[in-house]
N, C-alpha and C positions, 0 to 999 in steps of 0.2 A: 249724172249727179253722184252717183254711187264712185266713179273714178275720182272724183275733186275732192271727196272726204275722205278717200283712200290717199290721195296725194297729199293732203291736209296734213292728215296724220300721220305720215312718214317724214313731213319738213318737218313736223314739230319733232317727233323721235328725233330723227337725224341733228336738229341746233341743240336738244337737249342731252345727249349720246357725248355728242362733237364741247359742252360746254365743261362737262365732268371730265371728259379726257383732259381736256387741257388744264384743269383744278390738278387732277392728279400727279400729267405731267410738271406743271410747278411746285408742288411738292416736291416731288423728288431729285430736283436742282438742290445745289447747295444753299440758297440762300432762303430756300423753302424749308429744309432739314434745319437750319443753324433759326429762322423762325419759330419753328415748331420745341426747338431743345430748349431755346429762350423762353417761349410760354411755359413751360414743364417746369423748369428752374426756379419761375418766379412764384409759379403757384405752391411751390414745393418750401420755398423759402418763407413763404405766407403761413403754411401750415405749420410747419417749426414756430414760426414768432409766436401762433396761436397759442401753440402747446404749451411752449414756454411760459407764457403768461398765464394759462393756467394751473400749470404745476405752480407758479407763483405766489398763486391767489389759493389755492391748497395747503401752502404751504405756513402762510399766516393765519389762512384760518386756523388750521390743524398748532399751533404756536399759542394762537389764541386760547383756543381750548386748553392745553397744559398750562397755562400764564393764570387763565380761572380754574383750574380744578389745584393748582397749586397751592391759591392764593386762600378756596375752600378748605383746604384740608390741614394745612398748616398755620391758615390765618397770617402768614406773611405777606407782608405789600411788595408785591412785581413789577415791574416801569410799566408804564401806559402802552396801550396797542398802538402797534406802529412802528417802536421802540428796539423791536428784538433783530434778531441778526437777519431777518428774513424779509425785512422793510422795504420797502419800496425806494431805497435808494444804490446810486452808482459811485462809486467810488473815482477820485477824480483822475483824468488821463494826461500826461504829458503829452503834450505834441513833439512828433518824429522831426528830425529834421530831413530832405530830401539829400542823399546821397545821388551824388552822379557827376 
């Protein structure tokens, strides 16, 4: 009895041993590396859009606040929020044309 839980538990090591080696070694093919740079890339490029939009939204807020303490202290009337250069809008793009 004592042999078949011993032999038990060296088939299981040995498929589990034998299933990480082979993880490993496709990793380290190219198509495993050019996988793995591709994830890093995207989540990389995710994190930027983040930041972006939040310095964005910083940035009106922070707009906002001078637009009312302005508007407090001198009593002049400032455009509406939304308004100032820091707006949520894109400016329009020509389309390229394809060279070749």
């Amino acid at each position: 009895m004592k042999r078949l839980f011993w032999l038990g538990v060296g088939v299981v090591a040995g498929v589990a041993l034998s299933r990480k080696a082979s993880e490993t070694a496709r990793q380290a093919t190219p198509a495993g590396l050019a996988s793995n740079v591709g994830d890093a890339v995207r989540e990389l490029a995710g994190a930027v859009g983040s930041f972006g939009a939040e310095v964005r939204a910083g940035m009106n807020e922070r707009e906002q606040e001078l637009h009312d303490m302005v508007e407090e202290r001198t009593a002049a009337v400032t455009p509406p929020s939304g308004a100032g250069r820091h707006a949520a809008r894109r400016p329009a793009r020509r389309a390229r044309r394809a060279e070749g």
